[in-house]
Every structure is written in C-alpha cells, then in structure tokens.
N, C-alpha and C positions, 0 to 999 in steps of 0.2 A: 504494500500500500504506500504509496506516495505522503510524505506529510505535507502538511501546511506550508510550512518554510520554505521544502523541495517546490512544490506549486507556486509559491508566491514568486519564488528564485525565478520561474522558468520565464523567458522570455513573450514568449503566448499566453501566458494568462494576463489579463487585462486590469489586473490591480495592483497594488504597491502598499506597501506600509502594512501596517497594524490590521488586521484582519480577525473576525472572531466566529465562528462554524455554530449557527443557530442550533436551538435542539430540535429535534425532529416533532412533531405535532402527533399526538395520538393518531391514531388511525379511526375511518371515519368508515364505519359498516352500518347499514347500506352505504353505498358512497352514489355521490345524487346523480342524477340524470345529465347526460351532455346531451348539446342538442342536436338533431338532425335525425334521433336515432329509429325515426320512422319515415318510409319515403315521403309521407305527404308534409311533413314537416322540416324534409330537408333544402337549405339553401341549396347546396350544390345540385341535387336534383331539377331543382325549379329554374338555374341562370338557365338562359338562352346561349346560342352557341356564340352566337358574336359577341359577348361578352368575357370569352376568353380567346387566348393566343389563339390555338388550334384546337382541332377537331378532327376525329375521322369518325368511323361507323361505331367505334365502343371505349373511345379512350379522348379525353379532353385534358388541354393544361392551359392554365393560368400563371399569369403573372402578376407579382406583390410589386405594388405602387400605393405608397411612395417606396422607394428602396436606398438600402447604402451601397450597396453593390450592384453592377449591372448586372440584371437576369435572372434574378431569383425567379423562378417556377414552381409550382404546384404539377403533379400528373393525378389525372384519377378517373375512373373509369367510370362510362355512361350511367350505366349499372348500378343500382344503390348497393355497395357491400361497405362492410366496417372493417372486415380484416383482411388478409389471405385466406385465413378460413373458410369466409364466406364466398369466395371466387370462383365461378364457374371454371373447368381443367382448362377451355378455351381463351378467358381471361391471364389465367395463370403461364397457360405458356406463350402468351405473348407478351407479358411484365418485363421480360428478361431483353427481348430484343430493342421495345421497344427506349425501356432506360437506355439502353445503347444509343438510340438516337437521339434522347432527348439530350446526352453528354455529349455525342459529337457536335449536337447542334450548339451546345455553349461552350465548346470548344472553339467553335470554329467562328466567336466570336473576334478572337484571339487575346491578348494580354488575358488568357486563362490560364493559370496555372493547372491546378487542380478542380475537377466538381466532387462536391460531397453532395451525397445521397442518404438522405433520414426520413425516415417511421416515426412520428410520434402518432401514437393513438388516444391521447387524452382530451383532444378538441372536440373539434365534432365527429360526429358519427360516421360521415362518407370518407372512407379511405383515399387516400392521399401520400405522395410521395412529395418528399420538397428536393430540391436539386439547387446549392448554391455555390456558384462558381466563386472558386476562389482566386482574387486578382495576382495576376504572378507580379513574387518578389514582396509580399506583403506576406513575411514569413510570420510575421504574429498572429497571423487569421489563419492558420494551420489546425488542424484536427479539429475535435469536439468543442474548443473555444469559440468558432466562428460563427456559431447563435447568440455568445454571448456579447461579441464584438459588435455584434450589429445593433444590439440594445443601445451601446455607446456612438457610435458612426455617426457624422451628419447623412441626412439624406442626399440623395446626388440629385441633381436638375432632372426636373421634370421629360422635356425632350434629348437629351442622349437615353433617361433610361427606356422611354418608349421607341427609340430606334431601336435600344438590343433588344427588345422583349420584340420588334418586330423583325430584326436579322434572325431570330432565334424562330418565328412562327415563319418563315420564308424556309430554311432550311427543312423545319419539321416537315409543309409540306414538298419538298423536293423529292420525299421519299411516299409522297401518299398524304390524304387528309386536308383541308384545305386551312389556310393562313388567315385568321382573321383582322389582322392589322395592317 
C-alpha cells in the first residue's frame, strides 16, 4: 500500500502540503436509488441522436462541454442496460472493437498522448464508458489522477473544444454511423 507521504511525494497527485484521509462514512443499506434506473425515466434513453457526437444503429457517444481537456466522450449503447451484465452477446462483442475506434479517433486528434478508459457505475443507471484523452507531455494527468485533475483545470474555450469533439465524430463516422457535428 502506498502511504500518504509516498502519494503526496508523487509528482501526479494534484496536492501539496499537509493533507488528512477523512474516515470512511458508515455504510448506507439500502443505498438509494440512482437515477435513470428504468427506461422511461432514463435521460440517456430519451436524448435525440443529434444531441450527441455520433450515432450508429446500437451505440451512441457524447461529449462533456464544458471540458479541461479536449475530447472527453461518453460511449453507450442504444439499449437501456446498466452493466455488462445486462448486455445482449451482440452488444458485448462489439464493446471491444468499437472502444478501439473510439481511441483511435482521439488519437488521431493528435497532441494525445494516452486515452484512459473508465467504468464508473455509480451515476446513472444507462451504462456508459468515458474515454479521456490524455494531452501528451502533461505527465501529471497520468493514470487514475486525471478525474481528479480535471476537478482542478480551467475549462478550455468553448470552440477548439467543439472542433475536437467534432474531429473526433468525423472520424467515428469514417468507419460507419453518422457524425453529428
């Protein structure tokens, strides 16, 4: 286990000084309801396709504006599911390819270093990948810190980051699905 010290030492963690590790909160059983967790009450369900980057026949991504980073995406699929679990085999074997292009496509933004790829299932209910390109040479936004860099970051201007979230739906569809921006 890493301490405190070793963490605070490390160049990517996003703090300094004096630092103190809250206690943990009881645990909350039942724990409440997120929301979306029925399809008639899901946002994601209900946006229209033009309201996100791209679209094809079962799989839809959005992108987060305002942003600190160019390109931050959303993927998730037509379908109302909550987890992998809930994924049709057809769904599921197309997850794998598809993260593929949604990485080259923020790849091939360029000044991309790295994309990180995360799962949080604690929001809402419609499954959801997030995909955030990490700007090369900005070696402090490395690994599992770069969700909490962004809490810190100014935002970037409104039109660059709506050009890479629309270089990024040009590419998506290059390969299929059509480009909403």
């Amino acid at each position: 286990m890493t301490t405190l010290e070793e963490l605070i030492a490390d160049s990517w963690f996003p703090f300094a000084g004096d630092i103190t590790v809250k206690q943990l909160d009881d645990r909350v059983i039942p724990e409440p309801p997120r929301h979306g967790v029925e399809r008639d009450d899901c946002q994601s369900c209900a946006r229209a396709d033009d309201s996100y980057v791209w679209t094809d026949g079962r799989w839809r991504l959005t992108g987060c504006l305002p942003t600190q980073i160019p390109a931050i995406v959303l993927l998730e699929p037509r379908d109302h599911c909550d987890s992998y679990a809930d994924m049709t085999p057809e769904l599921l074997a197309e997850i794998g390819t598809l993260t593929a292009r949604v990485e080259r496509a923020l790849l091939s933004l360029g000044d991309v270093a790295r994309v990180h790829v995360n799962r949080w299932g604690d929001g809402g209910a419609h499954f959801h990948l997030w995909f955030m390109p990490r700007p090369l040479g900005m070696l402090q936004l490395r690994g599992s810190m770069l969700p909490m860099w962004l809490d810190l970051l100014p935002d970037i201007e409104d039109t660059p980051a709506r050009a890479a979230l629309s270089r990024v739906a040009a590419a998506m569809a290059a390969g299929g699905g059509v480009a909403h921006l």
